[in-house]
C-alpha positions in Angstrom: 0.0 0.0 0.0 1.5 3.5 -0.7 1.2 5.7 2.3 0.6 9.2 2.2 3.4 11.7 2.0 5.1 12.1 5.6 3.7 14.7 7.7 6.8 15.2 10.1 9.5 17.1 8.4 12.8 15.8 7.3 16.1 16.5 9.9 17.1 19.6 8.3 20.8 17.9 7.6 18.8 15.7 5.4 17.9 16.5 1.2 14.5 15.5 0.9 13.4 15.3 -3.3 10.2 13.5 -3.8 11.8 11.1 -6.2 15.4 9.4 -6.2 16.7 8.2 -9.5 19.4 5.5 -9.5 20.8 4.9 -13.0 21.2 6.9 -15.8 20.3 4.7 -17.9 17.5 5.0 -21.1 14.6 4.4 -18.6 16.2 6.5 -15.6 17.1 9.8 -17.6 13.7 9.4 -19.3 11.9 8.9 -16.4 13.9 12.2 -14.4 13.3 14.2 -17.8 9.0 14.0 -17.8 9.2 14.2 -14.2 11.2 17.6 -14.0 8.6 19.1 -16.9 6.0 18.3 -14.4 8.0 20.1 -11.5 8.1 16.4 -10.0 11.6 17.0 -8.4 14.3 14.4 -8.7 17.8 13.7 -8.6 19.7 11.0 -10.8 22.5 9.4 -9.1 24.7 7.3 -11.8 28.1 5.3 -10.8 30.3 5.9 -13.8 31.3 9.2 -15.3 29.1 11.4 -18.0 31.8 10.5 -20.4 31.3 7.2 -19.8 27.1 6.7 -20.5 27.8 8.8 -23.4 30.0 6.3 -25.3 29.3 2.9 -24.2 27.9 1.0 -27.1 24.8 -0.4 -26.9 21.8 -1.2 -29.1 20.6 0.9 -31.3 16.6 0.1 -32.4 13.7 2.2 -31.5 10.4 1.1 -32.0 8.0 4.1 -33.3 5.6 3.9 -30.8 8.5 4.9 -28.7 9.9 7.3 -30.7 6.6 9.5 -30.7 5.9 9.0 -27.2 9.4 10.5 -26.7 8.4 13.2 -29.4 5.5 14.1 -27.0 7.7 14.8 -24.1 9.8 17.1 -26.3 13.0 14.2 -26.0 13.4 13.3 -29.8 14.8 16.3 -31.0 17.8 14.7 -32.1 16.7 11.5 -32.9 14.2 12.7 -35.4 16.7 14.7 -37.3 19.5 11.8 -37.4 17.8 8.7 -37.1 17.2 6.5 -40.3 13.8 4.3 -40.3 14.3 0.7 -41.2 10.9 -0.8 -43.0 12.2 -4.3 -43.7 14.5 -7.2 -42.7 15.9 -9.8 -44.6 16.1 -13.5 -43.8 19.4 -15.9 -45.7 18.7 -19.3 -45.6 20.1 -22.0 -48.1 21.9 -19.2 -50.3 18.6 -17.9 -50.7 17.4 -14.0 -49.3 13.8 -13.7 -48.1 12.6 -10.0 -47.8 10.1 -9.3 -45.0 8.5 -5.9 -45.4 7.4 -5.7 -41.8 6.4 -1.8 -42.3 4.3 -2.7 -45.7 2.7 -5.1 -43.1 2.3 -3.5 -40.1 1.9 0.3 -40.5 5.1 1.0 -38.7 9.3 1.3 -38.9 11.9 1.2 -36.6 14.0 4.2 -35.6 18.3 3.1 -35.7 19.5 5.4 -33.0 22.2 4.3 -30.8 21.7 3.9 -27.3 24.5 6.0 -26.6 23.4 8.7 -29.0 20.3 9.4 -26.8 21.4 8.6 -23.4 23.9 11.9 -24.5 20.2 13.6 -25.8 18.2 13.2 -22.5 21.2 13.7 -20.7 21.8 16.9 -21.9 17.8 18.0 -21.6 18.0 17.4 -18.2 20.9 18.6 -16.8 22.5 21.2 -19.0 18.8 22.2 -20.2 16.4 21.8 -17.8 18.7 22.6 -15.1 18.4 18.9 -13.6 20.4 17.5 -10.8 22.5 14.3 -11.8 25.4 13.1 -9.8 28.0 11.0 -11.8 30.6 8.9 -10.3 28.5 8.0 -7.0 29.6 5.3 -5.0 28.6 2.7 -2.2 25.3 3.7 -2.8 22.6 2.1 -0.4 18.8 1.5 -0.1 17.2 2.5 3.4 13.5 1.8 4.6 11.6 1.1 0.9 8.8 -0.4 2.6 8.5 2.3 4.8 6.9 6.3 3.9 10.4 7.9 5.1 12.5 5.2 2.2 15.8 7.4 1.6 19.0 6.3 -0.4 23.0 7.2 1.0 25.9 6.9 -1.6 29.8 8.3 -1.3 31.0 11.2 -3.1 33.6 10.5 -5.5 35.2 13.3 -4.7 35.6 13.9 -1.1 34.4 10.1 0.1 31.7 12.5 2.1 28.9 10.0 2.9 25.3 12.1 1.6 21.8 10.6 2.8 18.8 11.7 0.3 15.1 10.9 1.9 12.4 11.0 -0.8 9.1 9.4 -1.2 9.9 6.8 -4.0 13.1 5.6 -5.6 12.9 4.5 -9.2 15.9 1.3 -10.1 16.8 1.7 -13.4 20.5 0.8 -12.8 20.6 -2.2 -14.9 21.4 -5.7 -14.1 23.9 -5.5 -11.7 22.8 -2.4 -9.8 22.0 -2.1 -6.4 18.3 -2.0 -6.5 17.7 -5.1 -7.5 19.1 -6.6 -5.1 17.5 -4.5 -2.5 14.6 -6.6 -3.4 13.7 -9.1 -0.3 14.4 -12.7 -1.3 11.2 -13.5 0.4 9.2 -11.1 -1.6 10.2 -11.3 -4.7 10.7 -13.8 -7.3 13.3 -14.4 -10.4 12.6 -16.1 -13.6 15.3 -17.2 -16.1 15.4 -18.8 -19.1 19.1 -19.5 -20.6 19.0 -20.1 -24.8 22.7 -22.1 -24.3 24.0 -20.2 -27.0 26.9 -17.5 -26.7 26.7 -14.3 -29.2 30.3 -13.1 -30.5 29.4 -9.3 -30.6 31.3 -7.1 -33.0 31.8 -4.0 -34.1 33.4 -2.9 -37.5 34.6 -0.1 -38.5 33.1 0.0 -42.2 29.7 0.8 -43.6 26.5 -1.4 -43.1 26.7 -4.0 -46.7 22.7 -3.8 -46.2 20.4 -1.3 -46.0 18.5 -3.2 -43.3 18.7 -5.9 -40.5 20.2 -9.6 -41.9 19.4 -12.6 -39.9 21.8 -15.6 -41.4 20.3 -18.9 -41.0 23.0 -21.4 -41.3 23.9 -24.8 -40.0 27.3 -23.3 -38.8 25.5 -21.1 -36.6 23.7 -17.8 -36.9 24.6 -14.7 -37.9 23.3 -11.1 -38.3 24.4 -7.4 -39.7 22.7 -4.1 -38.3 23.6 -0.7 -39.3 25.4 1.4 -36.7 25.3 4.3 -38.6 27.4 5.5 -42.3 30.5 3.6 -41.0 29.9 1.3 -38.2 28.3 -1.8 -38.2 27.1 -4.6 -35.8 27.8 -8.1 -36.4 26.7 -11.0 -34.5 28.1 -14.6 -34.6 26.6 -17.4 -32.8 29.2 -19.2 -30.4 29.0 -21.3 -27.6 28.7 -20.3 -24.6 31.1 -18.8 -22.2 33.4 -18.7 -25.4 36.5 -16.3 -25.6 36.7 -13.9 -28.0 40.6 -14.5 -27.9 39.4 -17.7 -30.1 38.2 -15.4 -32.6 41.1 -13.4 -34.7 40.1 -11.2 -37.2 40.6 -13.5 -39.9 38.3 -16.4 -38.6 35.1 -13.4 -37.8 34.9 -12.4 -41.8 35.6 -15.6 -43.4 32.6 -16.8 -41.1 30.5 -13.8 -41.5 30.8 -14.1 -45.5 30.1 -18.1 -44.8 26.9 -17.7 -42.9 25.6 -14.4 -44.6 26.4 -15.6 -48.2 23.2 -15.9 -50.7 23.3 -15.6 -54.7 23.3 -12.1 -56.1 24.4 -10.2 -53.1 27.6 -8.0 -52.7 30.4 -9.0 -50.9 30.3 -8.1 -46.9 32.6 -4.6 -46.6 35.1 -5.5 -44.3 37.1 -3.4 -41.7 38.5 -2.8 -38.3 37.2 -5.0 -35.5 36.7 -2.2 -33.0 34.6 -4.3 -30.4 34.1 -8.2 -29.7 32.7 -9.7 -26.5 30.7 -12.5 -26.1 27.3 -12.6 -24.9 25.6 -15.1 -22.6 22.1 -15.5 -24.2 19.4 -15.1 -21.6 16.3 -13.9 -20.5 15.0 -12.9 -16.8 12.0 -10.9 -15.2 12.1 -10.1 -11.8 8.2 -10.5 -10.2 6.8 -7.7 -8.8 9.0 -5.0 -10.2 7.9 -3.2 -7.4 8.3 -3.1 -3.3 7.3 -0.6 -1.0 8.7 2.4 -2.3 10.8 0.6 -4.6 10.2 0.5 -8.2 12.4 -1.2 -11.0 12.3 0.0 -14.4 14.5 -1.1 -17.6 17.0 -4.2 -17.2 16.9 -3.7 -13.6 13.5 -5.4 -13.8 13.9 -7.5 -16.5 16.4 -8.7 -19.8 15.7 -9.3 -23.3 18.6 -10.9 -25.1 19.2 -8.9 -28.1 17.4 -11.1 -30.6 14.9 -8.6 -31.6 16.6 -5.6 -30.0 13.8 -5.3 -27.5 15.7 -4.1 -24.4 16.0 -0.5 -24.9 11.9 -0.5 -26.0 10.7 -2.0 -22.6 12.8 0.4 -20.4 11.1 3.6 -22.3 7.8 1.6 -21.8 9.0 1.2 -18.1 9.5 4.9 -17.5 6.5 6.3 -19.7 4.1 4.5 -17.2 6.2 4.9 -13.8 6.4 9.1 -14.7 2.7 8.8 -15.5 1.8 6.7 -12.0 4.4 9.9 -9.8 3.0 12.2 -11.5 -0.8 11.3 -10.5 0.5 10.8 -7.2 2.3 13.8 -6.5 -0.8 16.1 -8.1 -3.3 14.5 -6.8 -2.4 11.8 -4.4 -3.9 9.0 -6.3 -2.2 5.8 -6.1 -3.8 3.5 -8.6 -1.4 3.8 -11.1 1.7 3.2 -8.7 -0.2 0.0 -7.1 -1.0 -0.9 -10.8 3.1 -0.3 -12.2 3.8 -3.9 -12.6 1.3 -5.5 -13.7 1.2 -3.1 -16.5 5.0 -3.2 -17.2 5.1 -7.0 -16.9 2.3 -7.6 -19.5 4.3 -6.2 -22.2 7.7 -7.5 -20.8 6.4 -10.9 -20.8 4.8 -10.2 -24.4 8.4 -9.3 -25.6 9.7 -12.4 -23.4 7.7 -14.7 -25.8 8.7 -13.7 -28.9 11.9 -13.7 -28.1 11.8 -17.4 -27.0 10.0 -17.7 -30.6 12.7 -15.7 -32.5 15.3 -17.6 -31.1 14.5 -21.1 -32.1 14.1 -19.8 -35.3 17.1 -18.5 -35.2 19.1 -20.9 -33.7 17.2 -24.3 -34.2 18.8 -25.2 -38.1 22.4 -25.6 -36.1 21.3 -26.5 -33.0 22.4 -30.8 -33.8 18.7 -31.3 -32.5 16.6 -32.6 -35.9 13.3 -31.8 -34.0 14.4 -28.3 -33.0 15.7 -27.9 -36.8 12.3 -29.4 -38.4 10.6 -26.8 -36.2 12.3 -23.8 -37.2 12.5 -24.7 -41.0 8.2 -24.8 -40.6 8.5 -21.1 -38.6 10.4 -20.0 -41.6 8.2 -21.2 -44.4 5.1 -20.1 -42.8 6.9 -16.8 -42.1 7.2 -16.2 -45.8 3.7 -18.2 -47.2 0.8 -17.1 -44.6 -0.3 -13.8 -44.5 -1.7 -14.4 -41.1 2.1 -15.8 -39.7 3.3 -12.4 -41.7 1.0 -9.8 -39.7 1.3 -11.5 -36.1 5.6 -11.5 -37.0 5.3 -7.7 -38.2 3.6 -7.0 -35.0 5.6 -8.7 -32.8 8.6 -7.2 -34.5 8.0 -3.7 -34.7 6.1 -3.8 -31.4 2.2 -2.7 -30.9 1.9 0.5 -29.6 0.7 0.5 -25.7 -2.9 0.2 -25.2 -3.9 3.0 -23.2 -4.9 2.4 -19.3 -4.4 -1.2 -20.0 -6.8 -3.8 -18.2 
């Protein structure tokens, strides 16, 4: 149950903001951004450096619904001016290539916009713009009394190790999945589900133009592959690996002559090759943490729940995340209703476990033709083929794919 706001003032040695931000994340610097337009105040704490959020690569698709509720809250500025739209994808399977015209289908296109490209936008809107308060480099920082009304959160400046105590009224996790607020959950009242695809990703980044103008999933029985545009002169590649492999095993030589290999079909150009300016490997795997909420406690973005990147879902559900938690403070702090912050994650989780599905789906698509398993490979060649032959398998893909916009006040 939310209380109401405390009537007994703070110690006067103590800040008191009604909302504490930790993570400055997507969801976090989205969620700080709509609350300081509605003179909700808030301050951002963040453990690495401005610098830092700026550049760290990270996916870069944006569903439209997203983009335009963004647009409403004045935060796509950039993003509308630099962004291309992506309409289609394209499918290589047995040398052939399989256009899907997802856009054609559905209505809707996807925004590529790397993550680090508008964590730098909303960054900027809120502090250097909006005269936001965002504290970088933060350390030790620490929970206190969430399931009480008087929940406050202590860190350690970077700068003078001076220990600071902020009481507020809620505290928004969106510090990703190894922050803090996560594990401020109790183990007792909270539950974690997992699902591990035993299959490693071998991420890359080149330095040399996209060789496609859109998304490239490579279905091949040495493994999938994929190409996404980065921008004029980056690209992503993906390789599928096993799991826990090092990317020591993979030189430079051995990542393009298995690129070509797996993304090879009649009639299309040659890859462009270049620098290798990133590779890590990824552990594919899902998880949701259930309730994404506890007393004053609420998790938005990969704090609350992870999306492998098969269908570049991850940076989608922390907008959605935020959207409705800035909705659910706002209502509270006008007008003191609490529906919409009882109601937070059931409404997050029904689109997180939506996107949790067909990512499950995607991925045995994906990954079942060089999985060893002639079931799992029978299975996925019958996805494919009624991917490309029913219009009905076509619209409920497209929709899936580009993502439905939110229902509004969902039930």
């Amino acid at each position: 149950m939310i209380d109401s706001p405390p009537t007994t003032p703070f110690p006067p040695s103590e800040q008191h903001v009604p909302v504490v931000i930790v993570g400055a994340g997507p969801a976090g610097l989205t969620l700080a951004n709509i609350l300081r337009d509605a003179s909700v105040d808030c301050v951002v704490l963040e453990a690495e450096s401005r610098e830092f959020i700026e550049q760290r690569p990270r996916a870069g698709f944006l569903e439209e619904w997203a983009v335009r509720a963004l647009e409403r809250h004045g935060l796509a500025g950039g993003l509308l001016e630099q962004a291309p739209t992506h309409s289609s994808c394209e499918f290589r399977i047995d040398g052939e290539r399989h256009r899907f015209p997802y856009t054609e289908i559905s209505g809707h296109h996807h925004f590529v916009y790397p993550q680090p490209l508008l964590v730098t936008d909303l960054v900027r809107e809120y502090a250097d713009v909006r005269g936001g308060d965002i504290r970088f480099g933060v350390r030790e920082v620490e929970l206190h009394d969430i399931d009480t009304g008087r929940p406050s959160v202590s860190y350690t400046d970077p700068g003078s190790g001076t220990r600071h105590r902020i009481s507020c009224a809620f505290v928004a996790g969106c510090d990703g999945a190894r922050g803090v607020t996560r594990a401020a959950l109790p183990a007792e009242r909270s539950h974690l589900a997992r699902l591990d695809y035993g299959v490693g990703w071998l991420a890359l980044l080149a330095q040399a133009p996209p060789s496609s103008d859109c998304v490239v999933f490579g279905i091949h029985p040495r493994g999938f592959a994929a190409h996404m545009a980065r921008g004029p002169r980056v690209t992503r590649y993906y390789l599928q690996c096993p799991p826990g492999d090092d990317p020591e095993n993979w030189p430079d030589e051995r990542v393009w002559s298995e690129l070509h290999t797996r993304l090879a079909v009649t009639g299309s150009p040659p890859l462009t090759e270049g620098p290798l300016i990133e590779k890590r490997v990824l552990g594919m795997h899902n998880y949701v943490v259930q309730p994404m909420a506890y007393g004053r406690l609420f998790l938005a973005g990969d704090a609350a729940h992870l999306v492998a990147p098969i269908a570049a879902k991850g940076m989608n559900l922390a907008l959605h995340d935020a959207l409705l938690l800035a909705d659910a403070l706002i209502a509270y702090h006008r007008t003191g209703e609490s529906e919409a912050l009882h109601g937070y994650s059931a409404a997050c989780l029904r689109r997180v476990w939506e996107y949790q599905e067909f990512s499950e789906w995607f991925s045995e698509l994906l990954h079942g033709p060089s999985s060893g398993d002639p079931f799992r490979a029978g299975n996925a060649t019958a996805r494919l083929r009624r991917l490309f032959h029913s219009p009905a398998a076509a619209a409920a893909f497209a929709e899936s794919y580009i993502g439905a916009p939110p229902a509004r006040n969902p039930k």
